[in-house]
Backbone of each chain as nested JSON, in Angstrom:
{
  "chains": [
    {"id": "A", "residues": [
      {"number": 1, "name": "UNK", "atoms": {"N": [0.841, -1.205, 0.0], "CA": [0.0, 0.0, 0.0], "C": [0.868, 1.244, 0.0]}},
      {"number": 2, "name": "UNK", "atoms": {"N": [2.393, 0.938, 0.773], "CA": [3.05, 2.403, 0.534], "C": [3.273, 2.801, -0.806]}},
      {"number": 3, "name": "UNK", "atoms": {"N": [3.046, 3.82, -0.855], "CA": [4.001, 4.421, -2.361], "C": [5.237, 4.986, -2.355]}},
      {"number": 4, "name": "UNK", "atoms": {"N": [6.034, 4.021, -2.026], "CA": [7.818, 4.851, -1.709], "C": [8.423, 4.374, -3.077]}},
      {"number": 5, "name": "UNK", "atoms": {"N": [7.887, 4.582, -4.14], "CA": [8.023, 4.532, -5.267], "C": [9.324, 5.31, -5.714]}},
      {"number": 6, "name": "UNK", "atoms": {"N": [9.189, 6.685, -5.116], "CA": [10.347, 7.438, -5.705], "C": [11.657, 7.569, -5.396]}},
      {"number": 7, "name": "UNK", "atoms": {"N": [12.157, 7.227, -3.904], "CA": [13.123, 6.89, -3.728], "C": [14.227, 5.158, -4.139]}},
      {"number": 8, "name": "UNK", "atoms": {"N": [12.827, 4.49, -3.503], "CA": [13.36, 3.081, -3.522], "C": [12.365, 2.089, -4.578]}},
      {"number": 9, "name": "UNK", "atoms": {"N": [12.357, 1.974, -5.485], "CA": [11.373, 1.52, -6.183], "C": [11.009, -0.402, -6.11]}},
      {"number": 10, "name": "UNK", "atoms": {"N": [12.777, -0.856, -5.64], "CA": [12.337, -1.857, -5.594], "C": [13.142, -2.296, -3.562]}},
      {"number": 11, "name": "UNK", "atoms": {"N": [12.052, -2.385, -2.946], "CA": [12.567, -2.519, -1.684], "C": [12.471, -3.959, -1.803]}},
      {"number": 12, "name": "UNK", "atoms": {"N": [12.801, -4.575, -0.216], "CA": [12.881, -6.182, 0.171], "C": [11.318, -7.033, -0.263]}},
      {"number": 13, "name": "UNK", "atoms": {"N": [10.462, -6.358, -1.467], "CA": [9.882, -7.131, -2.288], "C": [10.176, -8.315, -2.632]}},
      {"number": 14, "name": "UNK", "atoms": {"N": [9.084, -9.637, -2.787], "CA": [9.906, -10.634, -3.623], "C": [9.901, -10.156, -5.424]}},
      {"number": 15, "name": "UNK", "atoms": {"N": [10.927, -9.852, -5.635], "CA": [10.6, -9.639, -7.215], "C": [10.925, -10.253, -8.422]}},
      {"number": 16, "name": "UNK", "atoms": {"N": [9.637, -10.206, -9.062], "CA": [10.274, -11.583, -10.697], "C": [11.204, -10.73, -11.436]}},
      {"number": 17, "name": "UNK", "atoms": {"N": [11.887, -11.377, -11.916], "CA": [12.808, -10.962, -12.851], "C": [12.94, -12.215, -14.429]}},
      {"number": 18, "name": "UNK", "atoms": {"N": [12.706, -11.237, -14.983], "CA": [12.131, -12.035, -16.185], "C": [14.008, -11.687, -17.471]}},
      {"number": 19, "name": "UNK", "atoms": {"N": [14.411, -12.929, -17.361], "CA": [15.856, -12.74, -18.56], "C": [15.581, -12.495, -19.48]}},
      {"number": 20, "name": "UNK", "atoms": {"N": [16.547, -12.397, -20.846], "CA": [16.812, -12.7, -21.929], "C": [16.271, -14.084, -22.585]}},
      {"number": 21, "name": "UNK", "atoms": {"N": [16.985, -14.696, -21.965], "CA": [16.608, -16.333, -22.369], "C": [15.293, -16.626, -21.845]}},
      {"number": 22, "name": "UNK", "atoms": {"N": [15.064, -17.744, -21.506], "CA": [13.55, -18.388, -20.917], "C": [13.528, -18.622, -19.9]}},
      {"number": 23, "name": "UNK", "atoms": {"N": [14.336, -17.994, -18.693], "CA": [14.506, -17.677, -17.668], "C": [13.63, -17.185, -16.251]}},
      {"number": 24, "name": "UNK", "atoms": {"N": [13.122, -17.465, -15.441], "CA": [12.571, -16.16, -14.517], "C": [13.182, -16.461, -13.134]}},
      {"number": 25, "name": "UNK", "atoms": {"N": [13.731, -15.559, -12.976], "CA": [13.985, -15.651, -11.344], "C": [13.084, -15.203, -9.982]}},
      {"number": 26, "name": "UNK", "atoms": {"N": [13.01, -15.31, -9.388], "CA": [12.251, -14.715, -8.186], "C": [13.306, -14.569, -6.349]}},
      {"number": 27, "name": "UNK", "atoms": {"N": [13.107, -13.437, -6.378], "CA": [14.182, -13.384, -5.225], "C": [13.495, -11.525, -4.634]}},
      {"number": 28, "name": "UNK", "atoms": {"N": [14.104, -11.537, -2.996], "CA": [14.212, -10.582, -2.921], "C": [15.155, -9.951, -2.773]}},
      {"number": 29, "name": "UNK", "atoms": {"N": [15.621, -8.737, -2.85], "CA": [16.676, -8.193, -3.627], "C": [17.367, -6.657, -3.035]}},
      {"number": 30, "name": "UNK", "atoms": {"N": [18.612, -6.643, -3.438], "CA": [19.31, -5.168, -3.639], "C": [20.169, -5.099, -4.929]}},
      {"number": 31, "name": "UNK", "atoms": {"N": [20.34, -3.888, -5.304], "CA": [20.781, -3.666, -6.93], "C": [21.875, -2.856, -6.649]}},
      {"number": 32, "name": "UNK", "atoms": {"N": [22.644, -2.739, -7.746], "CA": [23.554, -1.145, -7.987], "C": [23.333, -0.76, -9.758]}},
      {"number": 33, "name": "UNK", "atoms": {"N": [24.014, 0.471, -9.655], "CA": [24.02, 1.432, -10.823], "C": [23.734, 0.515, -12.037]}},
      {"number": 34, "name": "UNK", "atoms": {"N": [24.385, -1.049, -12.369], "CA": [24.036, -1.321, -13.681], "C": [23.175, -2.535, -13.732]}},
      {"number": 35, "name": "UNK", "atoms": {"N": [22.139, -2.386, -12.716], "CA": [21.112, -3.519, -12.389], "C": [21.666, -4.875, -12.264]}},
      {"number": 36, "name": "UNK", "atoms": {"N": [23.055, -4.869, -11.964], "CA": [23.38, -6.223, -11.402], "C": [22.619, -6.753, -10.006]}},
      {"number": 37, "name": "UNK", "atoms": {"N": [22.09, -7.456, -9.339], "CA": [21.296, -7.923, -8.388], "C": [22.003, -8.659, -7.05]}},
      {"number": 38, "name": "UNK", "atoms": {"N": [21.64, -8.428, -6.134], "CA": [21.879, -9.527, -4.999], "C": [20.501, -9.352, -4.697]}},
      {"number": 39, "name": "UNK", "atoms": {"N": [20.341, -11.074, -4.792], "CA": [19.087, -12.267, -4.33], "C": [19.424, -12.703, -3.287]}},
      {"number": 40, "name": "UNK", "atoms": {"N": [18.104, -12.757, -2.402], "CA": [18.015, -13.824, -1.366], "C": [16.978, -14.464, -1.775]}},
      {"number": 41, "name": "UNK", "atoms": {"N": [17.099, -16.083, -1.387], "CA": [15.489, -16.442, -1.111], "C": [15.081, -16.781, -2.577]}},
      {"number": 42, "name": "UNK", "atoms": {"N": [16.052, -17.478, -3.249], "CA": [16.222, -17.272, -5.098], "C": [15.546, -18.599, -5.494]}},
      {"number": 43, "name": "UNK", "atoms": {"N": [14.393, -18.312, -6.753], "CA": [13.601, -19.806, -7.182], "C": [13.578, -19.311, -8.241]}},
      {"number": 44, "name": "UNK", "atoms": {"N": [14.27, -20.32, -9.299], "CA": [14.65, -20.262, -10.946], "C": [13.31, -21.059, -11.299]}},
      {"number": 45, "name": "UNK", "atoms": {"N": [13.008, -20.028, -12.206], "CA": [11.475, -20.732, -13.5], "C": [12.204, -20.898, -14.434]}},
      {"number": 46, "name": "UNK", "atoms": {"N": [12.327, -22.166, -15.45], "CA": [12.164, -22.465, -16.315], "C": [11.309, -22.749, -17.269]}},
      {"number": 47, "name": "UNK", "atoms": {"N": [10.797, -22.088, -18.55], "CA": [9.568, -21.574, -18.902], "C": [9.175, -23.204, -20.03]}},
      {"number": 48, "name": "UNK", "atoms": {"N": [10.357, -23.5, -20.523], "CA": [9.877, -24.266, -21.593], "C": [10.069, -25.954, -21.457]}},
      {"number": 49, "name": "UNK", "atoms": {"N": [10.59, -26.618, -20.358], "CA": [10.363, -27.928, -19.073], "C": [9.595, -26.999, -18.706]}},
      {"number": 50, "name": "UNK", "atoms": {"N": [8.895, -28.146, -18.175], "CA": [7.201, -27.464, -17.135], "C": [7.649, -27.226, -16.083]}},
      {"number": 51, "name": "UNK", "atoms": {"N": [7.728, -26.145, -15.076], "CA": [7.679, -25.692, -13.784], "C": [8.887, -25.322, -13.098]}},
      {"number": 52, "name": "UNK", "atoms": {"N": [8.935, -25.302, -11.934], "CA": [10.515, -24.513, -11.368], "C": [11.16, -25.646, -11.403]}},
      {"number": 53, "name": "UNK", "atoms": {"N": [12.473, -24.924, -11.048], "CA": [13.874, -26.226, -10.968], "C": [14.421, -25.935, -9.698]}},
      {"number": 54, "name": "UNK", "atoms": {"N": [15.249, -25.105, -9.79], "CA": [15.559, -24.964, -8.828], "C": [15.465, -23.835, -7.579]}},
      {"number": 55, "name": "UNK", "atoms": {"N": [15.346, -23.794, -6.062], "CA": [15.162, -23.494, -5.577], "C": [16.525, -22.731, -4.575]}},
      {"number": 56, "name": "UNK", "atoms": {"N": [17.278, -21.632, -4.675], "CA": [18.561, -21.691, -3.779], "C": [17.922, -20.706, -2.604]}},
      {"number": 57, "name": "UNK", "atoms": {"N": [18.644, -20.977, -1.654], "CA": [19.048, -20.013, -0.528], "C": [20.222, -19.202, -0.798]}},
      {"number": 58, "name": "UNK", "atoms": {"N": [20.346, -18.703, 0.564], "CA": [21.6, -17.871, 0.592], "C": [21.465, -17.078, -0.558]}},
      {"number": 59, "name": "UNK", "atoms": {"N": [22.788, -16.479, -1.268], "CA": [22.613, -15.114, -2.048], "C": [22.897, -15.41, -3.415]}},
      {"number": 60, "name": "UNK", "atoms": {"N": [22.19, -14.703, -4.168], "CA": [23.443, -14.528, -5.49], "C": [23.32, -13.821, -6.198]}},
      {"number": 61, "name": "UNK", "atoms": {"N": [24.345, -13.434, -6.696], "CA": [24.566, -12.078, -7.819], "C": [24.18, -12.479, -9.05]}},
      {"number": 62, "name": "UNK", "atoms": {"N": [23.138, -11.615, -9.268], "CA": [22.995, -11.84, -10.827], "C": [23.002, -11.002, -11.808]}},
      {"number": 63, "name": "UNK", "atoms": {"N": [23.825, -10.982, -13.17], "CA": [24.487, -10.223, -13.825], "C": [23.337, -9.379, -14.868]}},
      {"number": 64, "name": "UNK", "atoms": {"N": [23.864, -7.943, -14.579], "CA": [22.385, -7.022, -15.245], "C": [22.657, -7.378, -16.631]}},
      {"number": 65, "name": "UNK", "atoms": {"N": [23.22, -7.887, -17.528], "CA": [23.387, -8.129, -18.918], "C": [22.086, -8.858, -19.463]}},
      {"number": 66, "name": "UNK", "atoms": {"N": [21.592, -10.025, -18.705], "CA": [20.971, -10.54, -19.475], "C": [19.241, -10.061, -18.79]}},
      {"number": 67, "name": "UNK", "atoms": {"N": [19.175, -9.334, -17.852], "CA": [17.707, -8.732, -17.239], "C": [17.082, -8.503, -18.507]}},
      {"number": 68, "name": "UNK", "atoms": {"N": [16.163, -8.948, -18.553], "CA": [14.409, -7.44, -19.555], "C": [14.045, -6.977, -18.713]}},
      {"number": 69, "name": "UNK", "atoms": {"N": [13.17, -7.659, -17.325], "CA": [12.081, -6.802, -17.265], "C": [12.501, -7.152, -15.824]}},
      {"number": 70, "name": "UNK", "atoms": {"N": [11.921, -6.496, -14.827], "CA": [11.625, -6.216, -13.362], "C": [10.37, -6.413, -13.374]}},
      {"number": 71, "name": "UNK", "atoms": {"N": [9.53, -7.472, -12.413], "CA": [8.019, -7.531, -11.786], "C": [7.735, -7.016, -10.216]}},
      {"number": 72, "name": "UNK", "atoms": {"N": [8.272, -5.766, -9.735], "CA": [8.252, -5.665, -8.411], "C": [7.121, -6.317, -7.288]}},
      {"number": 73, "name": "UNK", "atoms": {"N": [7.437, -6.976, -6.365], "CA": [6.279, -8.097, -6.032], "C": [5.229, -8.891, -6.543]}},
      {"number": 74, "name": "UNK", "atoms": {"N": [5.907, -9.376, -7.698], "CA": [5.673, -10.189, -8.399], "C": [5.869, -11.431, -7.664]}},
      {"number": 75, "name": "UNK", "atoms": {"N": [5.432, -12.653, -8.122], "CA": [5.842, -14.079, -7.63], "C": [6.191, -14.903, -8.321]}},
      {"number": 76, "name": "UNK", "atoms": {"N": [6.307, -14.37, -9.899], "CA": [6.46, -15.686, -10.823], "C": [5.733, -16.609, -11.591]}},
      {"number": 77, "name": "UNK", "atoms": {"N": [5.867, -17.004, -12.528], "CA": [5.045, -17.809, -13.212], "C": [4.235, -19.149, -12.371]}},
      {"number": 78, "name": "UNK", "atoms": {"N": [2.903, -19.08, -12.417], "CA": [2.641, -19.407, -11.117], "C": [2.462, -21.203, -11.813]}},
      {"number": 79, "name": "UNK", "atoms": {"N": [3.121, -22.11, -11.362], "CA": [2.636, -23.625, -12.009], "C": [2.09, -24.683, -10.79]}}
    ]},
    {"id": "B", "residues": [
      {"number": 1, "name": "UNK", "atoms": {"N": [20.361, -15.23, 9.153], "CA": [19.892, -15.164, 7.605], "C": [20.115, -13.372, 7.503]}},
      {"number": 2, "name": "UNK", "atoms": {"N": [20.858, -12.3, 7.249], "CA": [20.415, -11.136, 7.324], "C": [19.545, -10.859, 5.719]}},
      {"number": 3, "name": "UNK", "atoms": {"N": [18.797, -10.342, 5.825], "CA": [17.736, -9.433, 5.201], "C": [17.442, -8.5, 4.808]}},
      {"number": 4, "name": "UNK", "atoms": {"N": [18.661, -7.908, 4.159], "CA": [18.806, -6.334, 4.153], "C": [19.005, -6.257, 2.809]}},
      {"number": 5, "name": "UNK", "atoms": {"N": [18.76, -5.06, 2.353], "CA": [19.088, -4.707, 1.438], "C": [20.59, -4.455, 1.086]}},
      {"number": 6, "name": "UNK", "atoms": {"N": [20.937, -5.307, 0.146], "CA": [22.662, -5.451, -0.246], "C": [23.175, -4.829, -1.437]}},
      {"number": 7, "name": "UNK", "atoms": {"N": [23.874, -4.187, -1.691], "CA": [24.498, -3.972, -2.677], "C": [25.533, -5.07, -3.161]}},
      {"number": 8, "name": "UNK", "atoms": {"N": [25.483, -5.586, -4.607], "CA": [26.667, -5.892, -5.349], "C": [28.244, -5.957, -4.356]}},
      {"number": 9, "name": "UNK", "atoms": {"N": [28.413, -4.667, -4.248], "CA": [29.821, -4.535, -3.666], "C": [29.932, -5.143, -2.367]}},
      {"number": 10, "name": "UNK", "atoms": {"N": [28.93, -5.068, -1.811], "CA": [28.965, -5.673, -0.142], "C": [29.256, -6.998, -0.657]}},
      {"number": 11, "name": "UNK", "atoms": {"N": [28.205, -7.552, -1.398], "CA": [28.054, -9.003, -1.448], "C": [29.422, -9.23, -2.066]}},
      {"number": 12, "name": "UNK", "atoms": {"N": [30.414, -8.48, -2.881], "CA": [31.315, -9.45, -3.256], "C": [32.544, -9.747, -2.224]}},
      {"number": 13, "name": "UNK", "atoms": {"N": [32.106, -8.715, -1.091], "CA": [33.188, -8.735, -0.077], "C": [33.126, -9.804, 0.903]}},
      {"number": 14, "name": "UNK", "atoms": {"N": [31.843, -10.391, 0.977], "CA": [31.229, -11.04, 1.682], "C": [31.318, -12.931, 1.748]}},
      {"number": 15, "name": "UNK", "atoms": {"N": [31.531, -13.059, 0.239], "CA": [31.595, -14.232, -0.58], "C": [33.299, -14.593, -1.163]}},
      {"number": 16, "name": "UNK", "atoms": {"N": [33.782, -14.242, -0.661], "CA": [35.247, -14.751, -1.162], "C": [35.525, -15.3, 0.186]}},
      {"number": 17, "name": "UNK", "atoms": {"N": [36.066, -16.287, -0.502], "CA": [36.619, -18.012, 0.085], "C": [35.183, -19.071, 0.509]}},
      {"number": 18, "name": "UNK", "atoms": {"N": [34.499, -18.664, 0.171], "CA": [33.12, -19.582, 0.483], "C": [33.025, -20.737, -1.306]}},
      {"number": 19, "name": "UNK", "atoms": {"N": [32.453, -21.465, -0.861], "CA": [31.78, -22.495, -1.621], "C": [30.693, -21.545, -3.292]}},
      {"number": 20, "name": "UNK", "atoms": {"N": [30.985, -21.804, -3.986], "CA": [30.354, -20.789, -4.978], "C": [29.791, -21.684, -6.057]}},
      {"number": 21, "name": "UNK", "atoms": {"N": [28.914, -21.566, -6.636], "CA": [28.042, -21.896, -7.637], "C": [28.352, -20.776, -8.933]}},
      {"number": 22, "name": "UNK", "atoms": {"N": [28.902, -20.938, -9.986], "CA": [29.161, -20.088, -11.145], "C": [27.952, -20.67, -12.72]}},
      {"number": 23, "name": "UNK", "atoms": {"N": [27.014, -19.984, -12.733], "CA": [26.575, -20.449, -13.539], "C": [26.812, -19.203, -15.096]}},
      {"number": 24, "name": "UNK", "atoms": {"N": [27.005, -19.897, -16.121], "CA": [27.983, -18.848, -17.585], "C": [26.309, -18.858, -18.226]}},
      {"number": 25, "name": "UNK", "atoms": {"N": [26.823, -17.712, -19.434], "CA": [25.397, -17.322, -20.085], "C": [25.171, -18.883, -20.92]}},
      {"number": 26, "name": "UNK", "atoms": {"N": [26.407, -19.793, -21.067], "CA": [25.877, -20.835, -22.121], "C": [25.275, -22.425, -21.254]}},
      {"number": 27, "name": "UNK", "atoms": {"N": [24.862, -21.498, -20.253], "CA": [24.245, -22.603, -19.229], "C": [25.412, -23.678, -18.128]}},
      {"number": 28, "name": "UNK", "atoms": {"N": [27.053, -23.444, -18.988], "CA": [27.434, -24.329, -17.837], "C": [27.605, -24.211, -16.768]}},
      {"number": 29, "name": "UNK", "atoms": {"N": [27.811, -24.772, -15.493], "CA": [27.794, -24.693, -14.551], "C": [29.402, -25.056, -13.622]}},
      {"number": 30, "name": "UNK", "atoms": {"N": [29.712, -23.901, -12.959], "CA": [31.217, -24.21, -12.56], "C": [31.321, -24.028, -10.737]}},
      {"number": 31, "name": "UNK", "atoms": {"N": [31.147, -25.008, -9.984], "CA": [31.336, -25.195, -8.742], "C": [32.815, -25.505, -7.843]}},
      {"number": 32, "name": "UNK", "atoms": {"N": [33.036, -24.472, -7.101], "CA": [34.459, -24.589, -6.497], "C": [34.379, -23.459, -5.38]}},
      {"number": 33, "name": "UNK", "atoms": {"N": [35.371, -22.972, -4.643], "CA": [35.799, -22.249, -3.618], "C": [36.295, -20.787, -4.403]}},
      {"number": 34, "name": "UNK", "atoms": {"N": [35.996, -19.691, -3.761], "CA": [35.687, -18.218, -4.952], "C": [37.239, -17.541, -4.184]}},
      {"number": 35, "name": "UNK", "atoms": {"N": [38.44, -17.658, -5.14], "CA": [39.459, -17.157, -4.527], "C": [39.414, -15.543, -4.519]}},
      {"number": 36, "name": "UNK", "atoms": {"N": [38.712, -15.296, -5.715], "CA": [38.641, -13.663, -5.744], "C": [37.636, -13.447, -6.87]}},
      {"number": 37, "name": "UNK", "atoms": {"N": [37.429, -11.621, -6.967], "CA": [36.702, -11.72, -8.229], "C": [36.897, -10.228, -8.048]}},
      {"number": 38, "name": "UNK", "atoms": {"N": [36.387, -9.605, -8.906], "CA": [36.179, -8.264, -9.478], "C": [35.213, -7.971, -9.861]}},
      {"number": 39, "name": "UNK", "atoms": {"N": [34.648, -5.923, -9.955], "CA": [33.449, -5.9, -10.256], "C": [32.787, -6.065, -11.664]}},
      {"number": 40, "name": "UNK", "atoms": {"N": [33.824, -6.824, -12.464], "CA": [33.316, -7.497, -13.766], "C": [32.924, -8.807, -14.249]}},
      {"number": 41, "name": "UNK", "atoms": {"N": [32.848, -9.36, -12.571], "CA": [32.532, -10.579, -12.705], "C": [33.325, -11.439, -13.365]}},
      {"number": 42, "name": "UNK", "atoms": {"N": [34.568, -11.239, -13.192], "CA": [35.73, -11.775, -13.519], "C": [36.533, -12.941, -12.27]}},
      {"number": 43, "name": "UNK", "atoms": {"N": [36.184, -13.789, -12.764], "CA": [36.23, -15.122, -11.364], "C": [37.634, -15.794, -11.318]}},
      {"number": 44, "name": "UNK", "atoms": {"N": [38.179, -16.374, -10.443], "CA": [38.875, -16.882, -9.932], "C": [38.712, -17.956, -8.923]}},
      {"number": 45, "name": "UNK", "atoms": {"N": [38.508, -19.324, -9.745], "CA": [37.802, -20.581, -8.421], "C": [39.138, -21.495, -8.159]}},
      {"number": 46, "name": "UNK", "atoms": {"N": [39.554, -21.955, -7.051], "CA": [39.865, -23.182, -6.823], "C": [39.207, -24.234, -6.913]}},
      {"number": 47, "name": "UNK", "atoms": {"N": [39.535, -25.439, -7.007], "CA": [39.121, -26.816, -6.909], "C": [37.666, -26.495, -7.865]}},
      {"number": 48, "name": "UNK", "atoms": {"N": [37.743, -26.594, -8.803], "CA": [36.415, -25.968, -9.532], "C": [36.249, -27.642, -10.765]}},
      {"number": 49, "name": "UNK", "atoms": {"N": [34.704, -27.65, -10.307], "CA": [33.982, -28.56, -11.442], "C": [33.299, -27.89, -12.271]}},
      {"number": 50, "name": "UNK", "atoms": {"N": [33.121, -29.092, -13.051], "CA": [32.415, -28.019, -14.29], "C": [31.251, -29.373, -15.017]}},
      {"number": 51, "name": "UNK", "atoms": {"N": [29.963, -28.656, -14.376], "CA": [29.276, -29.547, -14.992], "C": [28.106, -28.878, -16.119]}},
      {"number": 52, "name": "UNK", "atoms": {"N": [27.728, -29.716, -17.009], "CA": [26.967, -29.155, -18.179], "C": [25.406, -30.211, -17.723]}},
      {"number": 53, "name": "UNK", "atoms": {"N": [25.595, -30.701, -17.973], "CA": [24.511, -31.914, -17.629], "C": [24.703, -32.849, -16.324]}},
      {"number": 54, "name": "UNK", "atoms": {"N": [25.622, -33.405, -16.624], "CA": [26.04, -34.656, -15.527], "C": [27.218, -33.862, -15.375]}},
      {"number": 55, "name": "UNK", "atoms": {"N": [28.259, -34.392, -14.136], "CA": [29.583, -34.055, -14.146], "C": [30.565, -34.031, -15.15]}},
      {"number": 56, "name": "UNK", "atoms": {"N": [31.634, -32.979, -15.876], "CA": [32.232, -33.105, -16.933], "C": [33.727, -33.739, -16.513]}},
      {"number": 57, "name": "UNK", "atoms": {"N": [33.998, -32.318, -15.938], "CA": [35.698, -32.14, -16.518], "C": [36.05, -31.421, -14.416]}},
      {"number": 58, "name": "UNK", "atoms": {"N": [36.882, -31.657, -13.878], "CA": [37.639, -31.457, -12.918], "C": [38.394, -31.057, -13.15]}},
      {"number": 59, "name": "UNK", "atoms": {"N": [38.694, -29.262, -12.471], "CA": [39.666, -28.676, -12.471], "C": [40.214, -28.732, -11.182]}},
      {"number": 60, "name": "UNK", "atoms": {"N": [41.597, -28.794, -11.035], "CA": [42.215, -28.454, -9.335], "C": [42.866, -26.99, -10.21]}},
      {"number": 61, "name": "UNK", "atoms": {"N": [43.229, -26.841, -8.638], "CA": [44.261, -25.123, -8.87], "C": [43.178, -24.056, -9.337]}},
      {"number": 62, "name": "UNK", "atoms": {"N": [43.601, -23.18, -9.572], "CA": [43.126, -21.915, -10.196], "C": [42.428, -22.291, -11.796]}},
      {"number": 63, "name": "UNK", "atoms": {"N": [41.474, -21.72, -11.764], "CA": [40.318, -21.557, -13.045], "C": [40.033, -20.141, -13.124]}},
      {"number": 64, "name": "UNK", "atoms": {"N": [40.008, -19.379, -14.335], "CA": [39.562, -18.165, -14.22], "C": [38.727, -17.894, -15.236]}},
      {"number": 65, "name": "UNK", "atoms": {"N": [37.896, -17.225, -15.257], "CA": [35.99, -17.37, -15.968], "C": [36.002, -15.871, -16.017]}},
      {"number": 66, "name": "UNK", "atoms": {"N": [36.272, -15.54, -17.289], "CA": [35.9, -14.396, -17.994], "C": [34.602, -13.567, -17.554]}},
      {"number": 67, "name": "UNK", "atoms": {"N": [34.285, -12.302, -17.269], "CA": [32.664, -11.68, -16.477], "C": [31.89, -12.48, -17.529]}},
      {"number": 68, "name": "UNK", "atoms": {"N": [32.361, -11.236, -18.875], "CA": [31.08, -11.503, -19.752], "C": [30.732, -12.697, -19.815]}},
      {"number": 69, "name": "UNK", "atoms": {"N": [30.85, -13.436, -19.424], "CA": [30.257, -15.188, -19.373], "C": [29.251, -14.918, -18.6]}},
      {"number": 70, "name": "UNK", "atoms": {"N": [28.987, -14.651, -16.8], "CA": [28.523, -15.176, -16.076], "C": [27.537, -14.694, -16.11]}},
      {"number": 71, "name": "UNK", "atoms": {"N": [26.66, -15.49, -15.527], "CA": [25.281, -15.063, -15.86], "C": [24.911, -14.727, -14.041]}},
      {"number": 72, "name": "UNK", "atoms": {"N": [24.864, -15.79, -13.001], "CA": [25.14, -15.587, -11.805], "C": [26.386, -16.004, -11.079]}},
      {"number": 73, "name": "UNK", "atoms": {"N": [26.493, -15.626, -9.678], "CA": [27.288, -16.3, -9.078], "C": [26.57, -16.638, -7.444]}},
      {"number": 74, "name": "UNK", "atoms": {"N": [26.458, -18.062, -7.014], "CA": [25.343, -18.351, -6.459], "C": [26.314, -18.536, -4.868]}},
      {"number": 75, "name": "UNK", "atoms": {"N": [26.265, -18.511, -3.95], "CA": [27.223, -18.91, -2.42], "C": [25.616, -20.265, -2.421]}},
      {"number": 76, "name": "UNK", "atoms": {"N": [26.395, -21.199, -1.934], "CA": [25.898, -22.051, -1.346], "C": [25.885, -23.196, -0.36]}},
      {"number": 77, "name": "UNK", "atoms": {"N": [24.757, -22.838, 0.831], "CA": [24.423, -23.31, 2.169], "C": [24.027, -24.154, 2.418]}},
      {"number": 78, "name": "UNK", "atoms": {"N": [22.994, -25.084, 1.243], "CA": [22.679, -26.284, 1.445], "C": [21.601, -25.991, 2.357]}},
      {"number": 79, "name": "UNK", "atoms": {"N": [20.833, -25.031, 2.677], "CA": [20.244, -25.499, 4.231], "C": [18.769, -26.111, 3.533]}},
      {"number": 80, "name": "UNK", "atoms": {"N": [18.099, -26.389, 2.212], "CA": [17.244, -26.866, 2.045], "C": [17.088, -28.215, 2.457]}}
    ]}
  ]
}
């Protein structure tokens, strides 16, 4: 319900992150300047095998090269 | 578990000498101990495997993985 839209657009949301490839990630998150990511709490969709694969904990960096799109509290392709 | 909002730079300070998961844009997958790295995602693993499907190829010593490859770089806890 907040709208802290303008400072922080994407806070400790879980947010989809939709790749290049056929990809979706879901994690919640902190960024820097070239949308590279640190995930927590990280569950990989694979779009074209039916349903998720894998599920990690702990963190990981993921490289802004291959991002499209940001779903801010989003959850992911739901299967 | 902290919960905070992280920057990139924290996290890479955070993750050297831990257990690392390297996954490249052409899907392979390179698992080993993260001796160092840079903010180009320019890696440096010890004891590093490298699996594509099943297990491939075993590296000992130093491996070094070009940024533009990586797609992530994962620390992993196992606690599932």
């Amino acid at each position: 319900m907040a709208a802290n839209a303008t400072t922080n657009p994407l806070q400790l949301l879980p947010t989809h992150i939709v790749m290049k490839s056929d990809k979706e990630i879901v994690g919640t998150l902190g960024f820097d300047d070239f949308v590279n990511m640190v995930l927590e709490v990280v569950t990989k969709f694979e779009i074209t095998p039916k349903g998720r694969r894998i599920t990690k904990l702990d963190q990981i960096l993921l490289n802004g090269n291959n991002i499209t799109m940001l779903v801010p509290g989003g959850e992911g392709p739901e299967v | 578990m902290s919960l905070r909002k992280q920057t990139p730079s924290v996290f890479l300070k955070q993750i050297i000498g831990r257990p690392v998961v390297v996954k490249l844009n052409s899907g392979v997958d390179y698992r080993g101990v993260l001796a160092c790295l840079d903010g180009y995602m320019n890696i440096a693993l010890e004891q590093t495997e490298e699996y594509v499907n099943g297990q491939l190829k075993n590296k000992y010593g130093d491996a070094f993985i070009r940024g533009n490859n990586v797609l992530y770089i994962s620390t992993q806890k196992r606690r599932t």
